[in-house]
C-alpha positions in Angstrom: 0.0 0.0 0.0 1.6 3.7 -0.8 2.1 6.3 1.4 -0.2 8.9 2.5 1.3 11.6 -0.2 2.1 14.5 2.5 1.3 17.2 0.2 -2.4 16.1 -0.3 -4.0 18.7 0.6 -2.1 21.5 -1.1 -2.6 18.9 -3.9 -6.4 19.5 -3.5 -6.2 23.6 -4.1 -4.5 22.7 -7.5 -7.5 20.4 -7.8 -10.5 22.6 -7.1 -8.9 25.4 -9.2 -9.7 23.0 -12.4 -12.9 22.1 -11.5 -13.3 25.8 -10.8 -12.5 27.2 -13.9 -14.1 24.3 -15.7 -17.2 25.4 -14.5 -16.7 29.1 -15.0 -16.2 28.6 -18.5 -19.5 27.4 -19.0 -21.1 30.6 -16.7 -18.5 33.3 -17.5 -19.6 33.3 -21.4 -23.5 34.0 -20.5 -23.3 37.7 -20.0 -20.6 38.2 -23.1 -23.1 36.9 -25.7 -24.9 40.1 -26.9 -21.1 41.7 -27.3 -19.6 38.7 -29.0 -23.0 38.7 -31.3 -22.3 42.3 -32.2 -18.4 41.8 -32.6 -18.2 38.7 -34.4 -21.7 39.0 -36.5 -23.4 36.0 -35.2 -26.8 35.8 -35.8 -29.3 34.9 -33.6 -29.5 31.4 -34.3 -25.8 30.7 -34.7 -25.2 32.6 -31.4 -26.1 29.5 -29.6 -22.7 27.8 -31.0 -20.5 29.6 -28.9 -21.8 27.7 -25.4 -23.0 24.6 -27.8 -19.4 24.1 -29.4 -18.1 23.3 -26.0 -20.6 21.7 -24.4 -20.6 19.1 -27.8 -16.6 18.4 -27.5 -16.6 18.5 -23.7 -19.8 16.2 -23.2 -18.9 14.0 -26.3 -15.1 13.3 -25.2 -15.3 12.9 -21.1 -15.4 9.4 -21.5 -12.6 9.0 -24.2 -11.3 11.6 -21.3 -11.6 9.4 -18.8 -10.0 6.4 -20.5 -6.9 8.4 -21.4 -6.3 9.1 -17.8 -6.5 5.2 -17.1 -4.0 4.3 -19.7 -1.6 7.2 -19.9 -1.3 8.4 -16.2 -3.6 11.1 -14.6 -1.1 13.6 -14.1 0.3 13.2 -17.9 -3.5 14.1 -18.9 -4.6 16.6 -16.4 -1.6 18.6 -17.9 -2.2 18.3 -21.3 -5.6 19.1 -20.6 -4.6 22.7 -19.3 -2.3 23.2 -22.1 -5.0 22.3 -24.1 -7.3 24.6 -22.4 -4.9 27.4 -22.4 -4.8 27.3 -26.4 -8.6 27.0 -27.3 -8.6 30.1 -24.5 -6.0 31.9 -26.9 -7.7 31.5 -29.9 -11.4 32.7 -29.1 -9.8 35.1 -27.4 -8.0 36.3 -30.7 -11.5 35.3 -32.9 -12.3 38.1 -35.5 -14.9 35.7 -36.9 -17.6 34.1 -35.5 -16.2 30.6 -36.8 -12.8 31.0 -35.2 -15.0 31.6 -32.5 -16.2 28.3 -32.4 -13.8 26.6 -32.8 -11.6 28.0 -29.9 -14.8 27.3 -27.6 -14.4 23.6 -29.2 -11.0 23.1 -28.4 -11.4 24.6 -25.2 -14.5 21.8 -24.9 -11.8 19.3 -25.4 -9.2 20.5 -22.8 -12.1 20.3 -20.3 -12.7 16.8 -21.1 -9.7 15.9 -20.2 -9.4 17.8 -17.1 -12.5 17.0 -15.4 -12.0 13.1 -15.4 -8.4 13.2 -14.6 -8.7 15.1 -11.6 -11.1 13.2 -10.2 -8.9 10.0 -10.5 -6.0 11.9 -9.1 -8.3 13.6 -5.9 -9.1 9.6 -5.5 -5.6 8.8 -5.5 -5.1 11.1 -3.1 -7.5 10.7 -0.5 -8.8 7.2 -0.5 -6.3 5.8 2.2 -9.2 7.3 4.5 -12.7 7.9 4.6 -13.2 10.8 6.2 -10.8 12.9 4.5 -11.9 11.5 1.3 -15.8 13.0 2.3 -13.8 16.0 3.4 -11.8 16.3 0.1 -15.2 15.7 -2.2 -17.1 18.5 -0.3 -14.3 20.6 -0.7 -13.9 20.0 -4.7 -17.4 20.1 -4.9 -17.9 23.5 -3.5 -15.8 25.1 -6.0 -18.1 24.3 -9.0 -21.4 26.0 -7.4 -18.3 28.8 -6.8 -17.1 28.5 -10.3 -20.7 29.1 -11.8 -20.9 32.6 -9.2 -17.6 33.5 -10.3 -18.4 33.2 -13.8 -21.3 35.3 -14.0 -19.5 38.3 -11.5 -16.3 38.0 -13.8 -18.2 37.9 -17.0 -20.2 41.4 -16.0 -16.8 42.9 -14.9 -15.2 42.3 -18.3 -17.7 43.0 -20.7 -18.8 46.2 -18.8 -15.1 47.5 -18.2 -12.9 46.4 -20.6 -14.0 43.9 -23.6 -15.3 40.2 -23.8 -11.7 38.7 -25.4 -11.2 39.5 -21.3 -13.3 36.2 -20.7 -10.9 34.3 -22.1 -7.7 35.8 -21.9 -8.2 35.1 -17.9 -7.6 31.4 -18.7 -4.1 32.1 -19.7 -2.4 33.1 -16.6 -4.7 31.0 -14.1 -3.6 27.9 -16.2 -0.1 28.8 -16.6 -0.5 29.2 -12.9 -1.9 25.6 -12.3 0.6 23.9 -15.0 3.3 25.8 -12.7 1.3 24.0 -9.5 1.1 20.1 -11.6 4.2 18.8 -9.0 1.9 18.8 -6.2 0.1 15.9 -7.8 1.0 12.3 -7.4 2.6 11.1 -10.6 0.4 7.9 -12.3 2.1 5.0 -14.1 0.4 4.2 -17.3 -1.1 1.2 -18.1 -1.4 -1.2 -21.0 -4.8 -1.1 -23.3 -6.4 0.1 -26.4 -7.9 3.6 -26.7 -11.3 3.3 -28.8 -10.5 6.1 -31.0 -13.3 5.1 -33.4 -15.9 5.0 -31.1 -15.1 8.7 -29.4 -14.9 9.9 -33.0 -18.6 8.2 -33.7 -20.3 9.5 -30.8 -18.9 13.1 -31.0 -19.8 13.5 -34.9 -23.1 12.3 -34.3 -23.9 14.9 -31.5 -22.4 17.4 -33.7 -24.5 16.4 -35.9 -27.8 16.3 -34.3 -27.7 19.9 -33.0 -27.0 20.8 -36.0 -29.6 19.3 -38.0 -31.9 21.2 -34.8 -30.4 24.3 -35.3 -30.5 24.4 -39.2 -33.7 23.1 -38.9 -36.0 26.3 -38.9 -34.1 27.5 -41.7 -34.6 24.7 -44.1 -37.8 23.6 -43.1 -38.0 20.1 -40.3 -39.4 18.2 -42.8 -37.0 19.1 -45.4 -34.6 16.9 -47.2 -31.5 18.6 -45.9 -33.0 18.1 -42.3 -34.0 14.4 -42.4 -30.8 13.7 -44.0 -29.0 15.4 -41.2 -30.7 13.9 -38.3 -30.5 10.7 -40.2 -27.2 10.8 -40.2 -27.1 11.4 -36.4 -29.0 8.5 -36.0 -26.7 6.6 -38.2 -23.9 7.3 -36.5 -24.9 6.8 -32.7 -26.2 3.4 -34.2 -22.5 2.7 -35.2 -21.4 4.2 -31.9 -23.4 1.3 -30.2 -22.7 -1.4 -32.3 -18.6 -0.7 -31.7 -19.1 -0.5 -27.7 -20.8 -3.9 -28.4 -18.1 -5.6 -30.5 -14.5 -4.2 -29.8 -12.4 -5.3 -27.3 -12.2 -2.6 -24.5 -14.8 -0.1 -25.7 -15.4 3.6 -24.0 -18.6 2.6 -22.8 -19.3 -0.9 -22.2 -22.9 -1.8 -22.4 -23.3 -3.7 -19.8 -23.0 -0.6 -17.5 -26.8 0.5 -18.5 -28.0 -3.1 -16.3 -26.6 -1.1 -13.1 -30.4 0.0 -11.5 -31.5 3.7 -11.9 -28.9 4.2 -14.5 -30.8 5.0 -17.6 -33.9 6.3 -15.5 -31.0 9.1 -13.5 -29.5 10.0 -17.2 -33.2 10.3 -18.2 -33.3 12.7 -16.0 -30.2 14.5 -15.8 -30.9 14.6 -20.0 -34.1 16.5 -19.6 -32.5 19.0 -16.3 -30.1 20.1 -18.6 -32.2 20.5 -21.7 -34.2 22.8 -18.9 -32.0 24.3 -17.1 -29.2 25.9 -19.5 -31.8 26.5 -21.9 -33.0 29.0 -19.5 -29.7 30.3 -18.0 -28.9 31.2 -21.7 -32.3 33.0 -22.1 -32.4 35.3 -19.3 -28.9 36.2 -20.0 -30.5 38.0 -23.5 -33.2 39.0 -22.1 -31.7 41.2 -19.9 -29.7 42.5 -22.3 -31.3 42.6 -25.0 -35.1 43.7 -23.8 -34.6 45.1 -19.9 -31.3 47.2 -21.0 -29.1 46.3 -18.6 -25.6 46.6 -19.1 -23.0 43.3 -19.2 -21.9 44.2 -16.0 -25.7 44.5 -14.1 -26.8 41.4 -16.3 -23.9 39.3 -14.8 -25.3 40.6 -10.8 -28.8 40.5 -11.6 -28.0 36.5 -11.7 -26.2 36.2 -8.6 -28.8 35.8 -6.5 -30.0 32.7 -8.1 -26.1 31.2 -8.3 -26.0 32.2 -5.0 -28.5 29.9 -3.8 -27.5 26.9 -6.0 -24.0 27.4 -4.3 -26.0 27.2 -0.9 -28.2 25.1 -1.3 -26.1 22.4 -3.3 -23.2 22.2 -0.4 -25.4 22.6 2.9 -28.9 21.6 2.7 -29.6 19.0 -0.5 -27.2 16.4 0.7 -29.0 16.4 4.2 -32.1 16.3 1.8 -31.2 13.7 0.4 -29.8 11.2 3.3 -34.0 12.1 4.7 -35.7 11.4 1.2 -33.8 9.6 -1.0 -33.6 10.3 -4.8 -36.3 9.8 -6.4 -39.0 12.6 -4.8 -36.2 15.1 -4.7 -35.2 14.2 -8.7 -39.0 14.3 -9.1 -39.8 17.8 -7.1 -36.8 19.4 -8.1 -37.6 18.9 -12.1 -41.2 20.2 -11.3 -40.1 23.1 -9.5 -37.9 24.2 -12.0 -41.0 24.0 -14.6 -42.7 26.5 -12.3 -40.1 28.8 -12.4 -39.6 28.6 -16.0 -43.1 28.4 -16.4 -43.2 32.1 -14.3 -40.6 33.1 -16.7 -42.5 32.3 -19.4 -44.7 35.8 -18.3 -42.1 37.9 -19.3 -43.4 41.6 -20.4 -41.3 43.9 -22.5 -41.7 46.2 -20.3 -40.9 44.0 -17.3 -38.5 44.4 -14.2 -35.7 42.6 -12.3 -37.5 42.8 -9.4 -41.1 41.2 -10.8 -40.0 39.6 -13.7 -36.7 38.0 -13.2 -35.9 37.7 -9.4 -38.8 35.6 -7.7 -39.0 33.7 -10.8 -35.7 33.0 -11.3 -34.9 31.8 -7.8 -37.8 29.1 -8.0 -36.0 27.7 -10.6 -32.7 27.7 -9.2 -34.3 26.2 -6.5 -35.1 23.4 -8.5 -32.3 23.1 -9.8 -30.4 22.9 -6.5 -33.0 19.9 -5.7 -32.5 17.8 -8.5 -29.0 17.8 -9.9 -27.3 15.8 -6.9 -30.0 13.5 -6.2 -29.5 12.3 -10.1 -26.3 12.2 -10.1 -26.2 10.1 -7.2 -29.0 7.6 -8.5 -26.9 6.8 -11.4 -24.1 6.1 -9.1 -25.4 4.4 -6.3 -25.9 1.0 -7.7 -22.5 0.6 -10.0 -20.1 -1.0 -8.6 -16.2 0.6 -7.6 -14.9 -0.7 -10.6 -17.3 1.0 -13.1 -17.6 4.3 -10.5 -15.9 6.3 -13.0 -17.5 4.7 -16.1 -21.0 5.8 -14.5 -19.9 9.3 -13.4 -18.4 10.1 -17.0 -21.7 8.4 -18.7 -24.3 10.9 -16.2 -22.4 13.9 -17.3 -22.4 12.9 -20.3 -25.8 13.1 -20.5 -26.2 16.0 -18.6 -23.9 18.2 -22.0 -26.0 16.1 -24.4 -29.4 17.4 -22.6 -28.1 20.6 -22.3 -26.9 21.0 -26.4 -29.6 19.4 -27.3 -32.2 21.4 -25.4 -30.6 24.8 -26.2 -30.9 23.9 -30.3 -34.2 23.0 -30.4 -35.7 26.1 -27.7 -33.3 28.5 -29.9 -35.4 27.3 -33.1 -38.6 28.0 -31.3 -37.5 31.1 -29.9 -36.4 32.3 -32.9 -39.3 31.3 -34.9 -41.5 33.0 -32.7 -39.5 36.1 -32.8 -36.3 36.5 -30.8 -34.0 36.8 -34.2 -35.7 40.5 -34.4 -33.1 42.1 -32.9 -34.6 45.9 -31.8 -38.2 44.7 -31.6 -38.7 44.5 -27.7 -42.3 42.6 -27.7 -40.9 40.5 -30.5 -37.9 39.5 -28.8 -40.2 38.9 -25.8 -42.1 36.5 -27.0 -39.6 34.6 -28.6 -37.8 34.5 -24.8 -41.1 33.1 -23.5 -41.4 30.4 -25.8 -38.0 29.3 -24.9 -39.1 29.5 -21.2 -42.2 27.5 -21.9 -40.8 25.1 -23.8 -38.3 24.6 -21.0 -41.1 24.5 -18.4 -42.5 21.8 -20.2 -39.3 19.4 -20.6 -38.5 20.0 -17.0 -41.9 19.1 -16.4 -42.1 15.8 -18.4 -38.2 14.8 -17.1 -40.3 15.1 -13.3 -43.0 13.4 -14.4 -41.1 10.4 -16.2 -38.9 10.2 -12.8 -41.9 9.2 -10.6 -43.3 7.1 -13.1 -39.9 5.3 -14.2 -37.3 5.3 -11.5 -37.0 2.6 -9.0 -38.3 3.6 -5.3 -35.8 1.3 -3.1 -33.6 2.9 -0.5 -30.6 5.2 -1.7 -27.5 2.8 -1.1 -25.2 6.2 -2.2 -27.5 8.7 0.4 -25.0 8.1 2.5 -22.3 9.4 0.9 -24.0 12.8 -1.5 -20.9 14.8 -0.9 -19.1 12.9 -3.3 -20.7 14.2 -6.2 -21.0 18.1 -5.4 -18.1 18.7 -7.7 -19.4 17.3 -11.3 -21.1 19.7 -13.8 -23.4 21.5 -13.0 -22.9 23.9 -16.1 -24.2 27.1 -14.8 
């Protein structure tokens, strides 16, 4: 048995930092959006690409992620993760276009995926010799992503408002030169002999891409057009071939004997529909704020601290007690139906509206939801897989979670802008294109709380115990 590594806890900082910034990159863009529109000419249904790009590689890759940490050494791709960070940071940072844009959000999508699963395996490493410092450790990791997502929409007001939006990426730069400087705290990995399935990472990726692309093109070309049918069949096609390699090569990314674990495929049910819901809506208010209340980048970014403010609460000090009373399933349930009523109060929108009526009340309800769901999910898809698939169930839940939340965000940006949010100027038709997207999101959250208490097995919690240890994972705000 090793040594306890003595250096653990500095270790840990180095840790959290990641997961820190790999949640602010997903919060610290929100508030940017109307100035990167105007900048880099994005129109209103192509705007969507700049969160979508890396959600797509981030959520598409964990897994392949996750295996490269097994076979290659932790450490070895935790590092190349940052540097790969760092570069995607440099180049949207740089963008004069809005497709160099993209794809610096993409790459930056792929550095993620390789941090987030390799720290995780390295904060194991760390910590498992005991218990209680292993809970300790988790609920410290974990409270920097609910800090991450606060961070992100403070940070993103501050530069927009006062200097320019490049500023929300050039801040990667020195923080992960910083960390990269910070890698010899970690405890070094040995690799490990097996195959990397290359060909299945590539499959599932291209036919996410795919998908959300085929959505987002969709309004344009008509959804019952050739070139839309041909696209989405070509999704199909190609998560079809995804399957059929996990089935038939040797050591696959997602073996599919994973999904016979119980609660699995009813959890990523539901975490599939929270984050269709939920980021949906965070992307939403964002513009609406903007773009029909006035606000400035900077008062956008704190008229949403409040509600990341009480997810950060609310996430580390109340839902894990929650949880260890209830169980899963009535707080998965719940939660999903009280985000539909605060999206569904969103929904009400007025172009004349206020923080204070409008947004606030509203918006808290739904973060509220929000805070009530997300862990109890994650921990249902956990709870019954055993330690040696742990990690294969944690990458396959956020997984689902990215795919949810690209998926969601396409098809709500098709019916917002078909009902009126690509009129750019027209307040009551920008409004109403906003509420559609709200309603529409009111109802998926509605159906994913629905489907839980229908679907989802009722026995006793076997992770309850533990709900700590998944406070850290993505909650994408």
């Amino acid at each position: 048995m090793s040594s306890v590594n003595p250096r653990r806890w500095w270790a840990l900082w180095v840790l959290a930092a990641a997961q820190f910034m790999v949640i602010m990159d997903t919060s610290i863009i929100g508030v940017a959006l109307p100035e990167m529109q105007r900048d880099l000419g994005f129109s209103p249904g192509d705007l969507q690409w700049v969160f979508n790009a890396y959600v797509i590689a981030f959520g598409g890759l964990l897994l392949l992620g996750g295996r490269l940490s097994d076979l290659l050494g932790a450490r070895r791709v935790f590092t190349a993760g940052w540097v790969v960070l760092i570069a995607g940071s440099v180049v949207a940072a740089a963008a004069q276009t809005a497709s160099v844009e993209v794809l610096g959000r993409a790459v930056q999508g792929v550095g993620g995926a390789l941090i987030a699963p390799s720290a995780m395996t390295l904060l194991m490493i760390l910590f498992a010799h005991d218990p209680k410092e292993l809970g300790k450790a988790m609920a410290l990791y974990g409270a920097a992503a609910p800090a991450g997502g606060t961070a992100g929409v403070f940070l993103g007001g501050v530069f927009t408002q006062w200097l320019s939006w490049p500023w929300v990426f050039i801040v990667y730069v020195p923080i992960g030169l910083a960390t990269l400087a910070a890698t010899g705290l970690l405890p070094t990995v040995a690799p490990r002999r097996g195959a990397v399935d290359v060909l299945g990472a590539v499959t599932v990726t291209a036919g996410l891409a795919l998908a959300v692309f085929a959505v987002v093109r969709a309004p344009q070309a008509g959804w019952g057009s050739a070139q839309t049918l041909l696209e989405l069949g070509g999704a199909a096609a190609l998560l079809a071939l995804f399957l059929v390699i996990q089935r038939t090569v040797r050591e696959p990314l997602m073996p599919l004997g994973i999904w016979r674990v119980p609660r699995l495929g009813s959890a990523n049910l539901a975490m599939t529909l929270l984050g269709a819901a939920w980021i949906p809506m965070w992307y939403f208010l964002n513009l609406y704020l903007q773009q029909v209340l006035g606000y400035g980048a900077f008062a956008s970014g704190a008229a949403l601290l409040p509600m990341t403010g009480l997810l950060m609460v609310f996430m580390t000090a109340i839902t894990a007690r929650l949880l260890g009373r209830f169980g899963a399933k009535p707080l998965i349930s719940g939660g999903l139906l009280v985000l539909a009523a605060g999206l569904l109060w969103l929904s009400a929108v007025e172009p004349t509206g206020t923080f204070v009526v409008d947004v606030l009340p509203a918006s808290l309800v739904a973060a509220l939801g929000m805070s009530l769901a997300y862990i109890p999910a994650m921990m249902a898809a956990l709870s019954g897989a055993p330690q040696a698939q742990a990690g294969l169930a944690s990458g396959i839940v956020n997984t689902t979670y990215q795919v949810g939340s690209a998926l969601g965000l396409a098809a709500l940006t098709a019916l917002a802008t078909t009902q009126g949010a690509d009129r750019l100027g027209d307040l009551p038709a920008l409004t109403d294109g906003f509420s559609a997207a709200f309603l529409g999101a009111a109802i998926v959250a509605a159906v994913g709380g629905i489907v839980t208490l229908l679907v989802m097995r009722g026995e006793a919690d076997a992770g309850a115990e533990q709900p700590q240890q998944v406070a850290g994972e993505q909650v994408g705000v």
